[in-house]
Backbone bond lengths (Angstrom), bond angles and torsions (degrees), N, CA, C in turn:
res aa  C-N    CA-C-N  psi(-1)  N-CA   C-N-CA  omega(-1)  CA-C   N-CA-C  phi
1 X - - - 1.455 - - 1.526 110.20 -
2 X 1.578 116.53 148.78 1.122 115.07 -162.84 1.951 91.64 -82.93
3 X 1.310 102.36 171.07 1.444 117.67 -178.37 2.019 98.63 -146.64
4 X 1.525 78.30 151.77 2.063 84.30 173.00 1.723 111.46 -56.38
5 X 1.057 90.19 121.85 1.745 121.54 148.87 2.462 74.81 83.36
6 X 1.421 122.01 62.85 1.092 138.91 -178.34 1.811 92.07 -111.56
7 X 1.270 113.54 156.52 1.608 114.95 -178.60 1.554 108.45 -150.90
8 X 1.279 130.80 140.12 1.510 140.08 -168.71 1.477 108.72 -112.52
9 X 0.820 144.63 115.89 1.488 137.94 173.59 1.450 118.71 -127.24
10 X 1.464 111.34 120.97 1.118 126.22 -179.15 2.044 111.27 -82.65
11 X 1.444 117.42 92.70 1.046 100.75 173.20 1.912 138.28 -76.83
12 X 1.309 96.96 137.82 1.572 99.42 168.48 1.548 119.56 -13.74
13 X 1.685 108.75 118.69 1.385 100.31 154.52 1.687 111.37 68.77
14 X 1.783 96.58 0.99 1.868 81.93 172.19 1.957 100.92 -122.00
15 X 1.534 78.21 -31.78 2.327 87.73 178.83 1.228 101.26 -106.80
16 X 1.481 126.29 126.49 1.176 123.06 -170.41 1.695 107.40 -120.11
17 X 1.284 119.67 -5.52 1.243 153.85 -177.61 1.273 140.34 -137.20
18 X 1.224 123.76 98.20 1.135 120.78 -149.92 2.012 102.62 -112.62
19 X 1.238 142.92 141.59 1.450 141.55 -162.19 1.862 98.47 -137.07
20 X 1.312 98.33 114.04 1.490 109.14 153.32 1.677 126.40 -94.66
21 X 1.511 104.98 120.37 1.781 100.24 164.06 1.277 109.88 -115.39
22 X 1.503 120.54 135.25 1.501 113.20 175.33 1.250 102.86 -108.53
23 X 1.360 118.97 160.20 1.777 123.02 160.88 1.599 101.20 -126.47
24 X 0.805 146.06 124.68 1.518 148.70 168.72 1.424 108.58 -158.57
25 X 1.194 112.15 148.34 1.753 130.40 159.94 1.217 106.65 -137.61
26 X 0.969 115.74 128.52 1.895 122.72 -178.58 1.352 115.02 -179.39
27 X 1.380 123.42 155.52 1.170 148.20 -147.73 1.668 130.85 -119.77
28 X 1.281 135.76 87.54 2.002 129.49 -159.16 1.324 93.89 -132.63
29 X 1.258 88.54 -147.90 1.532 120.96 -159.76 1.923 99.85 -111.43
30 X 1.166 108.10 127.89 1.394 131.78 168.37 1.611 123.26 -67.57
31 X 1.422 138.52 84.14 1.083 124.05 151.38 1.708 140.71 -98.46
32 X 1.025 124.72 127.54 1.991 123.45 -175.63 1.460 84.96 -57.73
33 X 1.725 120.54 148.04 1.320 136.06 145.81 1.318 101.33 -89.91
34 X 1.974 105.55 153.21 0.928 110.68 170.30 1.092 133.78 -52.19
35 X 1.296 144.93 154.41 1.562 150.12 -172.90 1.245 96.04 -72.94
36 X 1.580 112.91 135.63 1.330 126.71 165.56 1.693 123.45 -116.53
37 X 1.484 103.69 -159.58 1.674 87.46 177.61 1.465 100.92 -92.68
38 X 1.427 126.12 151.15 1.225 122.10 166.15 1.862 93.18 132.05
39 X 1.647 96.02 -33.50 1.671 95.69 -174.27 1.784 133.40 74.12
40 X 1.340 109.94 -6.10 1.114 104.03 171.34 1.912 109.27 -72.51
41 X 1.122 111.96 159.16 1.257 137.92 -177.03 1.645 115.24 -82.66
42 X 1.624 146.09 103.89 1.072 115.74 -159.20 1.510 81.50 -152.51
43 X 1.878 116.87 161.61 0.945 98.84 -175.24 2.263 78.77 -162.59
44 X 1.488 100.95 176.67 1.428 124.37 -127.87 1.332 70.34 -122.69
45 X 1.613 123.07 139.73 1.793 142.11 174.95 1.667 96.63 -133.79
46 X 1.597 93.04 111.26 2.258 93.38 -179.72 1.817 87.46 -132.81
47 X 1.539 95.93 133.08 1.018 110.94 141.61 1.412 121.09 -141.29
48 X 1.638 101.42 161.73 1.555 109.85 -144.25 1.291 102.40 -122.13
49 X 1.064 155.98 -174.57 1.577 159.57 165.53 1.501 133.45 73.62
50 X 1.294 138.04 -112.37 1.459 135.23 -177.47 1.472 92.96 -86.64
51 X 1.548 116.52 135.27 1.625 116.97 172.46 1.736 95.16 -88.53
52 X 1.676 88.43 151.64 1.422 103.45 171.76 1.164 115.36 -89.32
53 X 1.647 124.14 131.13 1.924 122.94 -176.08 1.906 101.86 -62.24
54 X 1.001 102.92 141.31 1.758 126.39 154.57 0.971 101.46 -108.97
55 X 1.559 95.87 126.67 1.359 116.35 155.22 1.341 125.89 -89.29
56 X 1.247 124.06 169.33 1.764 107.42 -179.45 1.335 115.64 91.88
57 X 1.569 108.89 -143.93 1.166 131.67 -171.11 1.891 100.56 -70.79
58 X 1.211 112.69 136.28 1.742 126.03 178.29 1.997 93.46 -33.04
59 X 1.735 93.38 161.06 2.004 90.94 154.67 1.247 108.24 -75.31
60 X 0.942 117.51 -42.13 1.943 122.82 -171.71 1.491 95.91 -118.61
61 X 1.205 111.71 150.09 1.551 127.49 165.78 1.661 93.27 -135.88
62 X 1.150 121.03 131.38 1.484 132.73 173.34 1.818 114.82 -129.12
63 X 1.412 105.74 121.02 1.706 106.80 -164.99 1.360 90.74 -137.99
64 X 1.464 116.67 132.64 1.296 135.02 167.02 1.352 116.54 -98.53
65 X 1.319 107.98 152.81 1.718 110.66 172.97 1.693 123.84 -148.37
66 X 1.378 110.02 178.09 1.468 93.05 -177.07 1.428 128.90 -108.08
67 X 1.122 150.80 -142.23 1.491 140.73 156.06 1.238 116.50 -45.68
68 X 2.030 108.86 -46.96 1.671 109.13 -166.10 1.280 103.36 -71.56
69 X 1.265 113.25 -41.47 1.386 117.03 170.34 1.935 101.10 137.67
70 X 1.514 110.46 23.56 1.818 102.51 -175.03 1.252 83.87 -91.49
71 X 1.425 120.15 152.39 1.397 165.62 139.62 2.117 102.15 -30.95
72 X 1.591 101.41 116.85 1.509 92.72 -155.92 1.231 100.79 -141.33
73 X 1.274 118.55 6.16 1.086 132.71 171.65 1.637 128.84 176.49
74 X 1.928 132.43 136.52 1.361 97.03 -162.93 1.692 74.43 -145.77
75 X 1.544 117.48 165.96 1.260 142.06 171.64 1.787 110.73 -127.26
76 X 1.549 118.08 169.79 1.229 121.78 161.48 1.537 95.44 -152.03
77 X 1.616 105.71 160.84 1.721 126.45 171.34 1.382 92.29 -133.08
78 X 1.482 123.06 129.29 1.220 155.47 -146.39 1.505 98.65 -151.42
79 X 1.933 100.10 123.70 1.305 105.94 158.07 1.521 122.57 -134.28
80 X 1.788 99.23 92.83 2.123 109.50 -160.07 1.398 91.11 -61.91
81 X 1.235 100.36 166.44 1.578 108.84 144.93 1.100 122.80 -101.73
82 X 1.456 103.44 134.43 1.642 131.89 -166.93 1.514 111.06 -100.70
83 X 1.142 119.03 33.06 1.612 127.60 -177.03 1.860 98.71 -81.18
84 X 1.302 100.65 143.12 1.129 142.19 27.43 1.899 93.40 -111.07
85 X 1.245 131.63 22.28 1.547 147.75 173.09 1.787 85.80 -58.26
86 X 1.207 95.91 -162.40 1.890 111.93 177.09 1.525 75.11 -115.87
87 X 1.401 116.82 176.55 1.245 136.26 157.81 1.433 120.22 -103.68
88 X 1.383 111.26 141.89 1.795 112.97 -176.39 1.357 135.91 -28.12
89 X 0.758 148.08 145.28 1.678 140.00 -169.44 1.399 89.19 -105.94
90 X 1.434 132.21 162.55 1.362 174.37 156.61 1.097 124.17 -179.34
91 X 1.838 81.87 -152.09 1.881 94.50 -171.44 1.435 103.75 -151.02
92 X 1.280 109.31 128.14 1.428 102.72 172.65 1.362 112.20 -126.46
93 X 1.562 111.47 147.74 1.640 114.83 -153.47 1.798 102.50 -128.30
94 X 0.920 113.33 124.25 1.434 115.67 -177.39 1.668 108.92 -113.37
95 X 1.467 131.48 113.58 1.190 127.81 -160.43 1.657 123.24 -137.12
96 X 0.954 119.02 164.48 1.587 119.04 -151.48 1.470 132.99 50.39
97 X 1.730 110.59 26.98 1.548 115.73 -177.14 1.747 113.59 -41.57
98 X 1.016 135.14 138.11 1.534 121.42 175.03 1.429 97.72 -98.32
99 X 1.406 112.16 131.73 1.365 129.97 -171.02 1.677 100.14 -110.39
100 X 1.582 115.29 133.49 1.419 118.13 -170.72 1.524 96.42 -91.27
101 X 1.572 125.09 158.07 1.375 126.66 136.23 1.547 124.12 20.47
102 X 1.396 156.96 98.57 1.123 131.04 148.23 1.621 124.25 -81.09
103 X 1.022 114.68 87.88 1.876 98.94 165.80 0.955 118.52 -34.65
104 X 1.623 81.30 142.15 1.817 93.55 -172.73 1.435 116.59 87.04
105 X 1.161 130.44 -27.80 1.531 144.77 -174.48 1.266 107.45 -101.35
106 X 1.330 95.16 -72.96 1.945 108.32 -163.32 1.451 100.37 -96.09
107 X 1.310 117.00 -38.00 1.936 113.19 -171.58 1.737 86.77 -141.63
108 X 1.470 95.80 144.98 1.616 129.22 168.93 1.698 96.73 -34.38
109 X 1.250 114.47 108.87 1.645 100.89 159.39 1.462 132.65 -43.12
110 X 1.429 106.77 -30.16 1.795 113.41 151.86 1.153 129.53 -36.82
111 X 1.842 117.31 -54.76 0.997 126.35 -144.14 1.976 83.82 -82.40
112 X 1.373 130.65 -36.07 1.025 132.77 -179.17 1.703 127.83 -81.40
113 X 1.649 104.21 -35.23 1.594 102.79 159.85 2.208 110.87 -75.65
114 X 1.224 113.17 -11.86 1.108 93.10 167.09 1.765 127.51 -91.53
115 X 1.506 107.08 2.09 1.175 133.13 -158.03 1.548 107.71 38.50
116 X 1.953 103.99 74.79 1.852 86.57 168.76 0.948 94.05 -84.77
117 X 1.409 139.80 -22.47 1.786 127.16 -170.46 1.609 114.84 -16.53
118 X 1.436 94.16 -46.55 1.756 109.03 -165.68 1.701 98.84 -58.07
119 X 0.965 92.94 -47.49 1.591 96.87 -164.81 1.896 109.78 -91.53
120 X 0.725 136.67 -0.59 1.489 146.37 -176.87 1.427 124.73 -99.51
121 X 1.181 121.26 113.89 1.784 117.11 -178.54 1.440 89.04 -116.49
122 X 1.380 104.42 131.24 1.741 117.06 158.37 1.308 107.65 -101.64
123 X 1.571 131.27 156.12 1.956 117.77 170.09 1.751 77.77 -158.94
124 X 1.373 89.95 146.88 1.540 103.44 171.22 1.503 102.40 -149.42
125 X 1.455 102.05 147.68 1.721 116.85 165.27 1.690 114.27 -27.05
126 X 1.531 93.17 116.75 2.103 74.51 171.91 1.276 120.83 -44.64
127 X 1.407 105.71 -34.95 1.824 113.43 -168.25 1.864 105.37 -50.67
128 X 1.277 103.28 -36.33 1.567 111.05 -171.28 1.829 109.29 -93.29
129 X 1.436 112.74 21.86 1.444 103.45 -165.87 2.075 97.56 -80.84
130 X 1.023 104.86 168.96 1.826 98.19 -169.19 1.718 102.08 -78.88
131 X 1.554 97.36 136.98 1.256 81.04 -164.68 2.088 124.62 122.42
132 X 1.147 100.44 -47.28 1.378 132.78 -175.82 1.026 85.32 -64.36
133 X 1.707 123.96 123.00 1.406 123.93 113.57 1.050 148.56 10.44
134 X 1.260 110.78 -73.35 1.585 147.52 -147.44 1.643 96.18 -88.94
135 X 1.020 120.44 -67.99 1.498 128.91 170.11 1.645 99.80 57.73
136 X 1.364 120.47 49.38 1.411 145.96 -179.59 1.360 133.99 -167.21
137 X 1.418 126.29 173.37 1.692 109.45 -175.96 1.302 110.03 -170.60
138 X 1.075 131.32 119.44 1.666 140.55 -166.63 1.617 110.90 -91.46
139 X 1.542 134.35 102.61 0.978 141.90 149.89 2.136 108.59 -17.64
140 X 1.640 84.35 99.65 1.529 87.61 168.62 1.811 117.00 89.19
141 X 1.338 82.18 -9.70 1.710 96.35 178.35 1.464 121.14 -47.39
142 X 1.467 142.06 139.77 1.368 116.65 169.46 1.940 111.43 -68.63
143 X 1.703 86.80 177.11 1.538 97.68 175.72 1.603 121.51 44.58
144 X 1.385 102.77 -133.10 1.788 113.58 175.25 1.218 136.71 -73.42
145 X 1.798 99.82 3.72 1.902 109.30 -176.43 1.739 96.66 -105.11
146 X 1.246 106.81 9.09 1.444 108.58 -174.40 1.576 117.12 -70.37
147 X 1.609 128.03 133.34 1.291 111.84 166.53 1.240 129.00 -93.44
148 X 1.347 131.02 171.90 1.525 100.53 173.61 1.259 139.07 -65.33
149 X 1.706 122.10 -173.20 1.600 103.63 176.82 1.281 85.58 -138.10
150 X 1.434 111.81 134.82 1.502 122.40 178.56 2.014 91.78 -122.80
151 X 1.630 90.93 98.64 1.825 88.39 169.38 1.571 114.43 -67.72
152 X 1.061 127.48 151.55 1.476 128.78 167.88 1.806 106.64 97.99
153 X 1.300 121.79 1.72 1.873 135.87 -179.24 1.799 87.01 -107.92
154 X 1.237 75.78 -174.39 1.842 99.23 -165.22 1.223 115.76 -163.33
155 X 0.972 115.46 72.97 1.624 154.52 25.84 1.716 89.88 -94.58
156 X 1.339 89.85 149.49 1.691 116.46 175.80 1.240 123.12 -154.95
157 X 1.782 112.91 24.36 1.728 112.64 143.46 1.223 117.69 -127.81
158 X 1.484 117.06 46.71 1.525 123.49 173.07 1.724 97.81 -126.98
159 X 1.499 112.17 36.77 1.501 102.27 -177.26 1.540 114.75 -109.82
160 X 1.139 89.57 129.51 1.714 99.13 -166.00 1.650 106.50 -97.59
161 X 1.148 130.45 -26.12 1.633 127.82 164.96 1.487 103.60 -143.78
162 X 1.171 107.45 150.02 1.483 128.33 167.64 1.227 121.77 -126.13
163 X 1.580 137.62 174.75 1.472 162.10 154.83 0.673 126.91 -130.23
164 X 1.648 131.76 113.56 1.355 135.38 171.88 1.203 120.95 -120.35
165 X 1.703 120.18 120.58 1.396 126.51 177.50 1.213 124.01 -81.97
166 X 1.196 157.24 125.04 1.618 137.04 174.06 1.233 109.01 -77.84
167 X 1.192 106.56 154.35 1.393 112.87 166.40 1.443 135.78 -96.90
168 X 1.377 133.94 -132.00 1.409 134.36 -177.04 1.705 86.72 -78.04
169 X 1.486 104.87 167.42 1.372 108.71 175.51 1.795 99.48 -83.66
170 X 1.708 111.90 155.56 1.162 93.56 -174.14 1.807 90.92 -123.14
171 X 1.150 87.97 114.84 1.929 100.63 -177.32 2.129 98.99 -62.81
172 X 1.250 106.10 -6.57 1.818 84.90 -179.46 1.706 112.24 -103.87
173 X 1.542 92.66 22.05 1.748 109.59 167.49 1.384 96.56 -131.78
174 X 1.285 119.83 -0.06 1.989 97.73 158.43 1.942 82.84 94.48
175 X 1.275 135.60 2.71 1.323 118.98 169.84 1.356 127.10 -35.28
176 X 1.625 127.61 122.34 1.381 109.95 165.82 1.701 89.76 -121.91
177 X 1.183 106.73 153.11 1.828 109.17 137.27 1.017 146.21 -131.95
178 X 2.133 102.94 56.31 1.162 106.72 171.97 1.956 102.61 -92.62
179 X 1.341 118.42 8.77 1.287 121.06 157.84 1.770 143.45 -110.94
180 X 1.165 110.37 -162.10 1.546 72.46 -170.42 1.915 95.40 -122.71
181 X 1.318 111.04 31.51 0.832 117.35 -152.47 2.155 100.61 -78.18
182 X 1.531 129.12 152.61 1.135 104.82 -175.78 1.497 111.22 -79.83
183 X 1.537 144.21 -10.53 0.916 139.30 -153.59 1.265 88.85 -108.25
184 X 1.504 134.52 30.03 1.209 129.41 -177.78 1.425 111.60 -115.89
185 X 2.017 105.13 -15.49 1.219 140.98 -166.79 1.464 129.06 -121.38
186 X 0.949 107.47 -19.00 1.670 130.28 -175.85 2.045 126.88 -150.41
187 X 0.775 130.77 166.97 1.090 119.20 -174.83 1.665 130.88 -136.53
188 X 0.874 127.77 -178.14 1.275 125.78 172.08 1.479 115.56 53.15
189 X 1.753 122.46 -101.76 1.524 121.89 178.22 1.571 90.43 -112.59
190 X 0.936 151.43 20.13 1.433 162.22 166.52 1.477 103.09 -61.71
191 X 1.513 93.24 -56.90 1.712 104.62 -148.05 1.992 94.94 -104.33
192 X 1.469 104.20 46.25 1.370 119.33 179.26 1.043 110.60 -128.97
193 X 1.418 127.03 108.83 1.624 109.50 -165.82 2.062 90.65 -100.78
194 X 1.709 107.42 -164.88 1.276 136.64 -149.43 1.376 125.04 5.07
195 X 1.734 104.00 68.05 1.384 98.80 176.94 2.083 81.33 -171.48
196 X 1.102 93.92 166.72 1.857 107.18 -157.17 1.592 112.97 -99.84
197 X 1.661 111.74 15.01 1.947 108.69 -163.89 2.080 85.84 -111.12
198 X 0.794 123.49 121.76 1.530 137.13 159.40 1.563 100.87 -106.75
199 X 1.364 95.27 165.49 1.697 114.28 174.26 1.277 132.95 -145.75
200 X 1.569 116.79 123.09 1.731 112.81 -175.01 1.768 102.89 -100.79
201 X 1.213 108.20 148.52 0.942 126.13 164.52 1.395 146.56 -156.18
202 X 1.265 143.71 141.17 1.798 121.59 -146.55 2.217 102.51 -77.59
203 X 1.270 105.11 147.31 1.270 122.62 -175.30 1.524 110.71 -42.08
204 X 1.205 114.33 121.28 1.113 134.47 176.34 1.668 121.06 -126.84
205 X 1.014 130.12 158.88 1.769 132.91 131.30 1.580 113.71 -9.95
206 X 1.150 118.54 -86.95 1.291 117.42 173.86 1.710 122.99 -80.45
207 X 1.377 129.02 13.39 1.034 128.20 168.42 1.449 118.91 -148.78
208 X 1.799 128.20 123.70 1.121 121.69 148.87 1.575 133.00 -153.65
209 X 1.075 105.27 57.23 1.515 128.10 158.85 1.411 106.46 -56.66
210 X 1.147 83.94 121.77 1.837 101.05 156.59 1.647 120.97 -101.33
211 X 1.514 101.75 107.19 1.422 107.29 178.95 1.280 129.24 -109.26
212 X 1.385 123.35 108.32 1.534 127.71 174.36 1.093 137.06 -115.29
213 X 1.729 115.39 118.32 1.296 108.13 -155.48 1.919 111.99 -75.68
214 X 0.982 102.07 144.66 1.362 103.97 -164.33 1.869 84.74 -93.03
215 X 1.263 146.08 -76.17 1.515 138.09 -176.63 1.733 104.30 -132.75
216 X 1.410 89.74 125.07 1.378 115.23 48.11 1.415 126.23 -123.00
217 X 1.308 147.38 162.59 1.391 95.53 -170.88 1.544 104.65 -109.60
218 X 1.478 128.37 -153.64 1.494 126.43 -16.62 1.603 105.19 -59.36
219 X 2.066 88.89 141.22 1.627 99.61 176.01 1.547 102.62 -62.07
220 X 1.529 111.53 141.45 1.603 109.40 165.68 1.523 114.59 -55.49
């Protein structure tokens, strides 16, 4: 068992794998981290003062291993209870929580009691992701300075955010939506994810996305 100012070292070339288990339940203070690129929402759980005893299984269990895969080394952090003593003081910090959507906060409570989620694609320039630096985007640029390309606009590679609604399912592309699949929802380069070219085009049989560029503006 680990002890204060105790140290674990995984040496070179012998642990090639290292396994965390935690057990904890406990209770702090709530802070949002700043927005980064990528845009998810995440936020920081601290509490500070007398630790609470676990019973059972360790808070941490830590087990190392090797290439073949045997078990080559293992640690634990243990918090007994020390009653009728006080129990230890610290701090324990829980970090990068991913925080969902709040209605009402982050999106229109509409947009979520009507569930458009289902039906709605947002995509924006990496340069503009929250968070970003750059907070810009070069038509044709390589990599992450790239803007989008909306084929079928005029101009349609200076687009820095978009919206796309789906439409009715279209049974003469095999549409279902009992999945969650995007080509089940969108079409053409729409329904192509990790890469920056979307496409508008007027309502058809095989096409009806509604696409609006959100910036730059004026929306077309």
């Amino acid at each position: 068992m680990f002890k204060t100012g105790d140290s674990y070292v995984i040496y070179s070339g012998f642990a090639t794998h290292r396994q965390y288990k935690f057990h904890l339940n406990y209770r702090g203070s709530a802070t949002l981290e700043s927005a980064v690129p990528g845009g998810d929402k995440r936020r920081d759980v601290i509490a500070s003062g007398q630790l609470p005893p676990v019973a059972g299984d360790p808070v941490v269990s830590i087990r190392d291993f090797d290439a073949t895969g045997l078990e080559v080394g293992e640690a634990a952090v243990t918090i007994p209870d020390h009653s009728p003593n006080p129990q230890p003081v610290g701090t324990i910090t829980t970090s990068g929580i991913h925080v969902d959507f709040e209605p009402g906060v982050d999106l229109p409570s509409w947009f979520i009691t009507d569930q458009w989620y289902r039906l709605v694609l947002v995509s924006y320039a990496a340069g503009f992701s929250p968070g970003s630096a750059l907070q810009a985007c070069t038509p044709g640029a390589p990599g992450g300075a790239a803007c989008l390309m909306l084929n079928g606009a005029n101009p349609g590679n200076n687009i820095q955010a978009l919206a796309i609604a789906a439409g009715e399912p279209l049974p003469s592309i095999g549409q279902n939506r009992s999945s969650g699949l995007l080509t089940d929802y969108f079409e053409g380069e729409n329904a192509i994810s990790g890469d920056n070219t979307f496409v508008t085009a007027p309502t058809s049989s095989s096409f009806n996305d509604k696409v609006r560029i959100v910036a730059p503006s004026p929306f077309p």
